[in-house]
N, C-alpha and C positions, 0 to 999 in steps of 0.2 A: 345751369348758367345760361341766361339768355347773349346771345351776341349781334347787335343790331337786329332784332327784331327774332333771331334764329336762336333754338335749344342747341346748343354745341357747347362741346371742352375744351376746345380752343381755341388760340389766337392766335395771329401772322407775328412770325420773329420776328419779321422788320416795323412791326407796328412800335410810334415812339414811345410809348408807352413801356415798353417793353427796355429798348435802346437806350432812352435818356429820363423816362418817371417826366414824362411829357405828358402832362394831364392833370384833371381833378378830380376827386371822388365827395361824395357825402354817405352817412346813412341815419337810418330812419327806424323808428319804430313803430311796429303793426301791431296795434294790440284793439281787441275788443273788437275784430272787421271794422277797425279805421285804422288810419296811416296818419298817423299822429307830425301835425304841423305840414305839411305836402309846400305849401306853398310857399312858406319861407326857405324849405331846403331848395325848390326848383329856381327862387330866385339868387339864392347864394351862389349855385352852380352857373347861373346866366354870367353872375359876376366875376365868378372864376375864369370862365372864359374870355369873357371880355380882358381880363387882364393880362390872360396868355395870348392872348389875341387866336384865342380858336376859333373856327367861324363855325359853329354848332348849329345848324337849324332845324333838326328834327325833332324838337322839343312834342311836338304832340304826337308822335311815333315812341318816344321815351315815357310819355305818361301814359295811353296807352298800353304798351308790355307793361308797365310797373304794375297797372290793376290787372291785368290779364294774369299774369302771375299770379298775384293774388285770391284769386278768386276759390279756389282749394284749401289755402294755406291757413293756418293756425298762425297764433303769437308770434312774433320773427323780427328780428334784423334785416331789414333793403338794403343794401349796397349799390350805389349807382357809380359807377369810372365812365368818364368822359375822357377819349384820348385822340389825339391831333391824326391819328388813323395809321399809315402805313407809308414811311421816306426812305430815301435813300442813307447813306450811309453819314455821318457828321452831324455836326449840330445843327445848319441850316435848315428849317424847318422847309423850304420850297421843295414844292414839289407834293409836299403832305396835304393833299386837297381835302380830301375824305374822312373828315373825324367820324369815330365808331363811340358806342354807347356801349358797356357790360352790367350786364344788373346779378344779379345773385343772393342768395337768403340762407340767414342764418342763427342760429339760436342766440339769444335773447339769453346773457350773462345772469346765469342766476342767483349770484352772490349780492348783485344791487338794490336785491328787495330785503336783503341784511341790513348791508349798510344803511339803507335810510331809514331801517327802525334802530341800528345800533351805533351807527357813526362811524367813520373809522380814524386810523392811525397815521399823520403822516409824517416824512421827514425830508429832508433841503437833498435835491439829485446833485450830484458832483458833476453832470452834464450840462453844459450851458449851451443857449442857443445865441446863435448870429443872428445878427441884424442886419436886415435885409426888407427894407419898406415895399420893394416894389411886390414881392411875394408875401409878406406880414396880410395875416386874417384870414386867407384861401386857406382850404386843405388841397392843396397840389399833392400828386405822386411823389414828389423827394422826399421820403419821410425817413431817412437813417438819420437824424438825429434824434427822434423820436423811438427808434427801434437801440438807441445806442442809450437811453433814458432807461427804460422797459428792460435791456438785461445788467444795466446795475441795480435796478431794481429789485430785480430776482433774486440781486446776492443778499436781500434782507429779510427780515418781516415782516416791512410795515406793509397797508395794503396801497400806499400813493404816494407819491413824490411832490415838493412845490419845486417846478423850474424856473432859472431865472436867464440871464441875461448875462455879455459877460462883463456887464455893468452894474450886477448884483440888482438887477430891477426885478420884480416879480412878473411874472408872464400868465404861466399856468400851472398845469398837474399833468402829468403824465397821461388819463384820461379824460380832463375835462378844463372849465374856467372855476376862475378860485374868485371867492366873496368874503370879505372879512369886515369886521363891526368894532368900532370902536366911539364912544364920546357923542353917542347917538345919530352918529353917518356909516353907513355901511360904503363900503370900496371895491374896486375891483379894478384890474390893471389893464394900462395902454398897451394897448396891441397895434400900434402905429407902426412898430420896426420886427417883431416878431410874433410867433404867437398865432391861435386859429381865433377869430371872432365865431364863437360859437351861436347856434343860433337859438339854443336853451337860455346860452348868457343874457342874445337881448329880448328873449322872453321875460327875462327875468328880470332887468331893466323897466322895461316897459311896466311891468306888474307892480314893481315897488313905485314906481310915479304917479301908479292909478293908488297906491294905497298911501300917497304922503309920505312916502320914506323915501329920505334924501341918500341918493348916491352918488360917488363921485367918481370918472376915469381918474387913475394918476400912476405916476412912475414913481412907486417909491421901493426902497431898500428892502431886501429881504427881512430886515432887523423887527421892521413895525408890526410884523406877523406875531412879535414874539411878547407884543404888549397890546396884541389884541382881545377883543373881550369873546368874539365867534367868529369861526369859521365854516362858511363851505362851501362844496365843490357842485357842480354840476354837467351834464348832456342829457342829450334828450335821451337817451337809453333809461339813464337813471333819475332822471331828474334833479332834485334837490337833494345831497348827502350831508350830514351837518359832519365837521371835523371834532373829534373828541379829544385829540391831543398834536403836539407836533413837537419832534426829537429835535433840538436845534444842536449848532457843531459845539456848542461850551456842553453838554452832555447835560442839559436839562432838559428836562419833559415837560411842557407846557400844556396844561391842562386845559381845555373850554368846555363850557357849556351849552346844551341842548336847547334853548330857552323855546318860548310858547311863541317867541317872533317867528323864528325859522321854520319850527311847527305849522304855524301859519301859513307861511309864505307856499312851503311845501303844500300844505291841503287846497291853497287859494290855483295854486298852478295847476294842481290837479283839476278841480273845479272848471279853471276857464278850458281844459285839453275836450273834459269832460262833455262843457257847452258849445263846444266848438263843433266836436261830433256830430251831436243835434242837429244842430244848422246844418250842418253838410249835408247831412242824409235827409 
């Protein structure tokens, strides 16, 4: 674990991070000695900040270690936390001048290279998330509702949950952002009031625009998942997983299909990670 620049195991108890999940994180994946997408994750995290109003300026000391670290390492997971540094006691951040940066690395889940050749199975979490625009899109440190998703989770099979809202709006999955296809528009949901704006999602935005496939944001009902024609899920970890079926609460199993779009999509994302590399190096 690097800590502001230093190898250590630890961190100051009074740091807010610690105190109040005073902070942002992202992570990233290292594969093939590149660090797949660098600059969209570095700018998500500026954005984070600014919204916590962290005053973060060590940004080329945090890129910097990130490759420093790198430089030994094989295939991996980056973890970068950004945190407001070390306050006194209460919510009132004054006083917390000194934001700290933690990086650390870790294996690279390897059940995701299944799922994108085999799909997998999901069904509706009974945990809803609040709405809350001003923090909606960030990965900030409060993440127990997310950690309260993940062990109902566990009391199942399936391998992913779709969470919603407790307006019954579709949000996301337990790991990533959801994509569904239907009537020849593919969908994906408003993240304006909860929800992480993934930065695979607007990769993946971006990609179907360059290829003429019309998507749209929207808020709608859990229900329309269930007269969809495909689904799937995405992060940068995994990239593209296509959904093969989804347990809905009438105890039908709704089946989808793999088709040669998604296939696509999936090899085309690959492709541009692929070209990106190049260019960098």
């Amino acid at each position: 674990m690097i800590v502001n620049g230093q190898q250590q195991q630890q961190i100051a108890i009074a740091d807010r991070a610690l105190q109040y999940g005073d902070g942002c994180f992202t992570t990233m994946a290292f594969r093939n000695d590149y660090l797949e997408l660098f600059d969209a994750y570095i700018e998500r995290l500026k954005l984070a900040c600014k919204t916590l109003f962290i005053n973060f300026e060590k940004w080329a000391d945090l890129e910097r270690c990130i490759f420093d670290s790198l430089q030994a390492s094989v295939d991996c997971v980056i973890k970068v936390i950004i945190t407001r540094g070390e306050g006194g006691r209460g919510y009132n951040p004054e006083g917390a001048v000194s934001p700290s940066f933690i990086i650390t690395q870790h294996i690279i889940p390897s059940h995701y290279t299944g799922w994108q050749i085999k799909g997998v199975n999901l069904t509706i979490s009974p945990i809803m998330l609040a709405y809350q625009p001003l923090l909606a899109g960030i990965k900030h440190l409060n993440r127990l509702e997310q950690v309260l998703v993940k062990q109902a989770l566990a009391q199942t099979s399936y391998d992913d949950v779709v969470v919603c809202d407790y307006q019954q709006k579709i949000i996301e999955t337990s790991v990533g952002n959801l994509f569904w296809y239907k009537d020849n528009v593919w969908y994906t949901p408003n993240l304006s009031g909860s929800g992480v704006e993934g930065v695979m999602r607007n990769q993946v935005m971006a990609l179907m625009q360059e290829n003429g496939l019309e998507c749209q944001v929207v808020a709608q009902d859990i229900s329309v998942l269930y007269s969809a024609q495909e689904l799937f899920i995405c992060n940068s970890l995994m990239s593209l997983v296509p959904v093969i079926s989804l347990f809905n609460p009438t105890n039908q199993q709704n089946q989808f299909y793999f088709t040669e779009q998604t296939k696509q999509l999936q090899h085309n994302m690959q492709q541009a990670i692929n070209i990106k590399a190049i260019n960098d190096k």
